[in-house]
C-alpha positions in Angstrom: 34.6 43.3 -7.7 35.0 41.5 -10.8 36.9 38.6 -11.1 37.6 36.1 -14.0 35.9 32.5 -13.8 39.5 30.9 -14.7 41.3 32.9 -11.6 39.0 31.0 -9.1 39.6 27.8 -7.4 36.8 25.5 -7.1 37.5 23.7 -4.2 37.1 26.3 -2.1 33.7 26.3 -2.9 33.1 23.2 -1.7 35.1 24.2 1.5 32.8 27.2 1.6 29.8 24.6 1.5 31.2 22.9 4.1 32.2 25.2 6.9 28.6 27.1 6.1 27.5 24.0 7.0 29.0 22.6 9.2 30.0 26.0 11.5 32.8 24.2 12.4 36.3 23.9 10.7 37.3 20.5 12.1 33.9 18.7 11.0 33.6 20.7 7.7 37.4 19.2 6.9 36.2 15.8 7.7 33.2 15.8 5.8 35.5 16.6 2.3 38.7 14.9 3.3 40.9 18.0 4.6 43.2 17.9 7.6 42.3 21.1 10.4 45.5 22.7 9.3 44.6 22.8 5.7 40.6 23.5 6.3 41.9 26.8 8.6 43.6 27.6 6.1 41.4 27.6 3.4 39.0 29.5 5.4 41.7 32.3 5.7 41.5 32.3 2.7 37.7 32.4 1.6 37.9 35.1 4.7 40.0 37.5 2.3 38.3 36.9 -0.9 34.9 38.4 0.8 36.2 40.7 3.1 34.5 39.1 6.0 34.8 36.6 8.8 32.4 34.5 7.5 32.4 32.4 10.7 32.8 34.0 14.4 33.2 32.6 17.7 30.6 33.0 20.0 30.7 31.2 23.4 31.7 27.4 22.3 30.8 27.4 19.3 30.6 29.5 16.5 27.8 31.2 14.4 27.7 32.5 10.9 27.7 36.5 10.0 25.2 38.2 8.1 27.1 37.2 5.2 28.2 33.8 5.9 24.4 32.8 6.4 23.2 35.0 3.0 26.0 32.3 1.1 25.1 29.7 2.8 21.7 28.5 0.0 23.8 29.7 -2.6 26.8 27.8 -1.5 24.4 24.7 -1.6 22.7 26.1 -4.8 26.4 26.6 -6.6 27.5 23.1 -5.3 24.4 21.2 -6.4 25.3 22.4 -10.1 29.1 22.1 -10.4 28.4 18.1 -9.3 25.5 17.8 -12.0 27.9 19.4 -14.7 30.7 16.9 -14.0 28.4 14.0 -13.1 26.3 14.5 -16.5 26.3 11.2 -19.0 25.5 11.0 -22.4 23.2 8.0 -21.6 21.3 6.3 -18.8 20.8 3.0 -18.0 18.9 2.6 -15.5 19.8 -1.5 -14.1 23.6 0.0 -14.0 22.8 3.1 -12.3 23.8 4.3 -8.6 22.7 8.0 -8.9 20.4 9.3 -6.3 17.1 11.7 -7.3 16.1 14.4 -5.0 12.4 15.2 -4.3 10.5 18.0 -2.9 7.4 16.6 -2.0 4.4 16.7 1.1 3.7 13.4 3.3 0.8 13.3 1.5 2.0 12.6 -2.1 4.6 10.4 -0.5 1.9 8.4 1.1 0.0 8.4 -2.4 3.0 7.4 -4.5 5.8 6.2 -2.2 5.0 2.7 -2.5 4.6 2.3 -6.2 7.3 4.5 -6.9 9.9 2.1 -4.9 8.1 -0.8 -6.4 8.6 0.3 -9.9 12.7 1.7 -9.1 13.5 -1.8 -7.5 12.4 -3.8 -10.5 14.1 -1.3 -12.8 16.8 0.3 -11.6 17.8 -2.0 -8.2 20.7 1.2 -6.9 19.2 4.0 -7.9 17.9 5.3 -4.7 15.2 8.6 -3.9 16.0 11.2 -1.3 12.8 12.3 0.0 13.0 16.5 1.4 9.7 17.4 3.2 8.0 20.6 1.1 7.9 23.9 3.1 6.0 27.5 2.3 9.6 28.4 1.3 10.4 25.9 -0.7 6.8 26.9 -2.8 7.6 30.3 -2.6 11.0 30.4 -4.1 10.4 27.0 -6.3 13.1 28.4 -9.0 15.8 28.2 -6.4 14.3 25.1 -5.1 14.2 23.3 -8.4 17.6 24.5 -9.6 18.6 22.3 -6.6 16.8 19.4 -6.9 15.5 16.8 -9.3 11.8 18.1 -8.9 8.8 19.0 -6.7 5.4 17.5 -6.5 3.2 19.5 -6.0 -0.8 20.5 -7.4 -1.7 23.0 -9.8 -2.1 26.2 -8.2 1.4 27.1 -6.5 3.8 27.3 -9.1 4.2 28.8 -12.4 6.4 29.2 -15.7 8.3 25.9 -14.7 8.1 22.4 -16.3 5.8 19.7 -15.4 4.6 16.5 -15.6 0.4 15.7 -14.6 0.7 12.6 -12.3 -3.1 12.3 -10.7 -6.0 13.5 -9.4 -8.1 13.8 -6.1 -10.7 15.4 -4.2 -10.9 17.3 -1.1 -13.0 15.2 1.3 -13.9 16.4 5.2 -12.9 14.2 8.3 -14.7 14.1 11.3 -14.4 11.5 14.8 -16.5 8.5 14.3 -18.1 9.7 17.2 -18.9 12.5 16.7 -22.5 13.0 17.2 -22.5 16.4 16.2 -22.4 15.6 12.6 -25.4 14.0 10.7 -24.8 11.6 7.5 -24.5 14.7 5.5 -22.1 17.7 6.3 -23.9 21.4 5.4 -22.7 24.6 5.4 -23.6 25.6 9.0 -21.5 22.8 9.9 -18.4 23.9 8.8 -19.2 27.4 10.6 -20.0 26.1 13.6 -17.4 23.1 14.1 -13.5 23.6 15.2 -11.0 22.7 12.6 -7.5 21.7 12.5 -5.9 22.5 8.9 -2.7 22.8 7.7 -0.3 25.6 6.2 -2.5 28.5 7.2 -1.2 31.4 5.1 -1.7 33.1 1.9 0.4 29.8 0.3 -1.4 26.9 2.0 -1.5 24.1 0.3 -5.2 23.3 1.1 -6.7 24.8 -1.8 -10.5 23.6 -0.5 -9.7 25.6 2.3 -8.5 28.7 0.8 -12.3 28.5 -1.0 -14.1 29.0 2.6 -13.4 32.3 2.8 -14.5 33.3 -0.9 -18.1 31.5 0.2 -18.3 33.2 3.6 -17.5 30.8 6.3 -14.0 31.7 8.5 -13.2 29.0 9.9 -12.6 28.4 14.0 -8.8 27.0 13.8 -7.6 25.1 17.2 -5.2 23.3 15.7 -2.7 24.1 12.7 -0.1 21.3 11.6 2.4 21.5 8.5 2.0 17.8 7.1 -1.5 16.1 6.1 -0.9 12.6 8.1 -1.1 14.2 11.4 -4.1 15.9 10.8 -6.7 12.6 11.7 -4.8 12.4 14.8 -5.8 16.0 15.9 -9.9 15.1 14.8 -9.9 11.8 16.7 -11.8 12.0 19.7 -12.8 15.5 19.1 -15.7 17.8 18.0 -12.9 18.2 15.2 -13.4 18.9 11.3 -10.7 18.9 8.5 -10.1 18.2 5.0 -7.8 16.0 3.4 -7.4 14.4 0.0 -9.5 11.2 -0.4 -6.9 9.4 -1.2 -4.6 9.6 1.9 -8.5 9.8 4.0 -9.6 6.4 2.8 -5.9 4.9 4.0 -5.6 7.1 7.5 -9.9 6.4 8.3 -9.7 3.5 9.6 -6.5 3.8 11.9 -7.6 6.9 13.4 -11.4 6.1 13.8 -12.8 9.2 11.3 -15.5 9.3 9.0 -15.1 10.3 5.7 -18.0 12.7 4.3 -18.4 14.4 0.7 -17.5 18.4 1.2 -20.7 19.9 1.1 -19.3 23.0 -1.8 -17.8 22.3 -5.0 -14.5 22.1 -3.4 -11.3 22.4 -6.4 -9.7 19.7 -7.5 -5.9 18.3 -6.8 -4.2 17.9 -9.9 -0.9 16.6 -8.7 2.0 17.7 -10.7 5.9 16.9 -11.1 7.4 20.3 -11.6 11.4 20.4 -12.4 13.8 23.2 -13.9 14.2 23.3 -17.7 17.9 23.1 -17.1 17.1 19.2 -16.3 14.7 18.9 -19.7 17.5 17.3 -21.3 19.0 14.8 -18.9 19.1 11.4 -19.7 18.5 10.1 -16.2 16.1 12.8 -15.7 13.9 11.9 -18.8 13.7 8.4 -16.8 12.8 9.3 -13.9 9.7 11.5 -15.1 8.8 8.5 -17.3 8.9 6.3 -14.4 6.9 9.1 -12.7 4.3 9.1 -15.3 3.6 5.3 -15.1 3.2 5.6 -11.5 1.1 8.2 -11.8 -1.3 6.3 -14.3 -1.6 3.6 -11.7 -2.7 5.8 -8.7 -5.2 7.8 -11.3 -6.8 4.2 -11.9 -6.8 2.8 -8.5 -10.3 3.6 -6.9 -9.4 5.3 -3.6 -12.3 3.4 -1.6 -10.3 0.1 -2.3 -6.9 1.4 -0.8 
């Protein structure tokens, strides 16, 4: 069906958004401003222009059709851009400045550059504030949807490609183990890591454990009890326990002492985290953008120097 870009009317887009959200006309017309009358009846009609119900009653409540749910991302996706168009400024100042930034990033890089980050926005730019979305195997996976939505990811070298990005800091992969744990000398070997139960995180062909994808390559399947998808619960699951897992040394040497692990050297040539800030070219040119990556950068020189047996 073709249609012209001039014959549509926008704020039914951000009714769509809504009620895609919501599943529910009365909340969706209170979360933009709309009475019930005049959300119903935008929904008729959004229900003509596709040709489908969009929304259907089942029980209670109501739940979205095949269609309804294959809008709803792009929904989110089309509203995300329309508010960057009309909220773009030809300059940023940064101590003026209310806007919020949106980042994709793991617990662990939020435990490795939270703090500073805050530090160094409160000094700087006192209202500008940092919504934090966990990172997912989806979010990885489709990372040009993902960063056509938000202000960026972080994430290592090794996941994404053909996309921006900014080099923040490096880290190595180090092996936890209980305290006590007698099973483990001062030295981990090979054998070790065949013979102990692990708990790792985002098992699959996109985990984020890079160390861990290298087992494999050098012959050692690892015995997985435990699988968790964030890095800060994973001294919790070796505490106590007969237990082995790797983290980066830099959230290890902060989470040791809490949960009672030791921290030994991997005993392969585990790879490297490079951590990276990877964002959409469309944002290459944004004031506020250019910013916040140079704001990123300095925090990023800061962790790099910080010795991660001091933290």
């Amino acid at each position: 069906m073709a249609m012209r870009l001039e014959s549509l009317d926008l704020n039914l887009l951000t009714a769509l958004h809504a009620l895609l959200e919501e599943r529910n006309v009365t909340r969706a017309g209170e979360r933009i401003g709309l009475s019930q009358p005049a959300m119903s009846g935008s929904l008729a009609r959004l229900r003509r222009h596709f040709g489908d119900e969009l929304l259907v009653r089942v029980g209670n409540g109501y739940e979205l059709t095949p269609l309804g749910a294959a809008l709803r991302d792009h929904a989110a996706l089309a509203v995300t851009m329309v508010r960057r168009v009309f909220t773009a400024q030809p300059a940023f100042d940064p101590a003026a400045s209310d806007r919020e930034f949106t980042l994709v990033a793991s617990d662990y890089a939020i435990a490795v550059l939270g703090e500073e980050l805050m530090a160094q926005l409160k000094r700087a730019a006192p209202k500008v504030r940092v919504h934090f979305r966990q990172i997912s195997i989806g979010a990885v996976d489709d990372s040009d949807t993902t960063l056509r939505a938000v202000d960026g990811l972080v994430m290592p070298h090794g996941f994404i490609a053909d996309q921006p990005s900014l080099d923040l800091y490096t880290d190595r992969w180090v092996c936890v183990v209980a305290s006590g744990n007698s099973g483990v000398g001062e030295e981990l070997t090979m054998a070790d890591l065949r013979r102990l139960p692990w708990a790792m995180t985002f098992r699959g062909a996109t985990a984020f454990a890079s160390a861990a994808r290298q087992l494999s390559m050098l012959g050692v399947e690892p015995r997985v009890e435990a699988v968790v998808d964030n890095f800060q619960s994973l001294p919790f699951l070796i505490a106590g326990t007969d237990r082995i897992a790797l983290l980066q040394e830099r959230l290890a040497r902060r989470v040791a002492r809490m949960a009672d692990l030791r921290v030994l050297p991997c005993p392969y040539d585990a790879v490297p985290v490079l951590e990276a800030f990877w964002y959409h070219p469309t944002h290459h040119s944004d004031p506020g953008h250019a910013w916040l990556r140079g704001v990123l950068a300095e925090v990023g020189r800061r962790v790099e120097a910080a010795d991660p047996a001091e933290r």
